[in-house]
N, C-alpha and C positions, 0 to 999 in steps of 0.2 A: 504494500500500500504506500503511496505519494503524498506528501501534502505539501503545502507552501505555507512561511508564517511572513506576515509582513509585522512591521513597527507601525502603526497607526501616528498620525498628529497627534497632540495633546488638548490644544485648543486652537482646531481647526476655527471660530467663529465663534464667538461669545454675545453679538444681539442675537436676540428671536423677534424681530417685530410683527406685531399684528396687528393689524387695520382691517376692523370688522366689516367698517361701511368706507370702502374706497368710493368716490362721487369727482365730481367737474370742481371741487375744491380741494387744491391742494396741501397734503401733511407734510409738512414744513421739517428738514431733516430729522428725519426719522428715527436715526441710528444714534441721533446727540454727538455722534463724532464727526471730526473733519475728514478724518481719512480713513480709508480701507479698504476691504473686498467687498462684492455681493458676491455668496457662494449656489444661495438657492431662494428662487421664486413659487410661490405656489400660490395661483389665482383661481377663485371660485366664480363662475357666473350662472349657477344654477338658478338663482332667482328670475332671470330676465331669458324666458324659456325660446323669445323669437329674436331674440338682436344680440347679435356679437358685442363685447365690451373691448374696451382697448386703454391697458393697461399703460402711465408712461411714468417711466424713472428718468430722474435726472441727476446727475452729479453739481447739485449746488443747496446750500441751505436755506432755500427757498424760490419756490416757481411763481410762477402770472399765468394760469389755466388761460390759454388761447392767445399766449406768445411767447413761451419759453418753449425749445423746441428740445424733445425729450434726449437722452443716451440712448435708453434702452424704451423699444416700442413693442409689447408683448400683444397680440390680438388673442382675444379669447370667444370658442368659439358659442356661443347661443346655446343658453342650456349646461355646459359642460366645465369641467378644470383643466388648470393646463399646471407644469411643473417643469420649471427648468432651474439645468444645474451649470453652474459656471468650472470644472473641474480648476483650474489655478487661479477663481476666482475672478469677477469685472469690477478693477479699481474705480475707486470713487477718492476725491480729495478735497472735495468742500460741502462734503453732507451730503445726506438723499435725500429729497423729494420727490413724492407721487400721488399720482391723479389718477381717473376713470373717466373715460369720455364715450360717446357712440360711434364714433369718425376718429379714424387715424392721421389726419390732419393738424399738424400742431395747432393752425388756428384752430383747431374744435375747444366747443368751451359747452356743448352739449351735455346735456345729464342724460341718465340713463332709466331706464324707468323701476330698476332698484340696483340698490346697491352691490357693489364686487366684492369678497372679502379676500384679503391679501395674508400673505404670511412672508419676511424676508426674514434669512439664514445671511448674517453679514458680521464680516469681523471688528475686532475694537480698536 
């Protein structure tokens, strides 16, 4: 019999952030820190069963929903969750902020007809 042992990180990531009700108002860095990684996203759109939601992060400590133009643009789709993983991590250096919008268009400043909830895996 084979096996492989690896050494794991220790603390891969230390926020958990949760943002219950992501909407067309942005939460204003999120992580309370200036810098780091995002390692994992995990967005819910099951409340809004006919319209895609569209998630957007930014790398600064604070946005303007409908003119800050996002880093990272996650579309989720109608009904469903999505999860993504960043394996060596997507740096951020002046905080995160994020939004929920109907339109993948930075100008979008549209609501959605309920809320997204978010969960970020980001380091300290």
């Amino acid at each position: 019999m084979s096996f492989t042992r690896t050494t794991t990180p220790v603390a891969l990531a230390g926020n958990l952030v949760t943002i219950s009700q992501c909407t067309n108002s942005a939460e204003d860095n999120v992580t309370a820190d200036s810098s780091g990684r995002i390692y994992q996203v995990k967005a819910d759109n099951s409340l809004n069963e006919q319209l895609p939601a569209y998630l957007k992060i930014v790398d600064a400590s604070s946005a303007t929903v409908g003119t800050t133009n996002p880093d990272i643009l996650i579309e989720i789709p109608a009904g469903e969750s999505v999860n993504y993983i960043w394996e060596a991590g997507f740096p951020y250096a002046a905080g995160v902020s994020v939004w929920c919008t109907d339109a993948p268009q930075s100008s979008s400043n549209s609501p959605l007809g309920s809320p997204v909830s978010v969960i970020i895996l980001a380091s300290t």
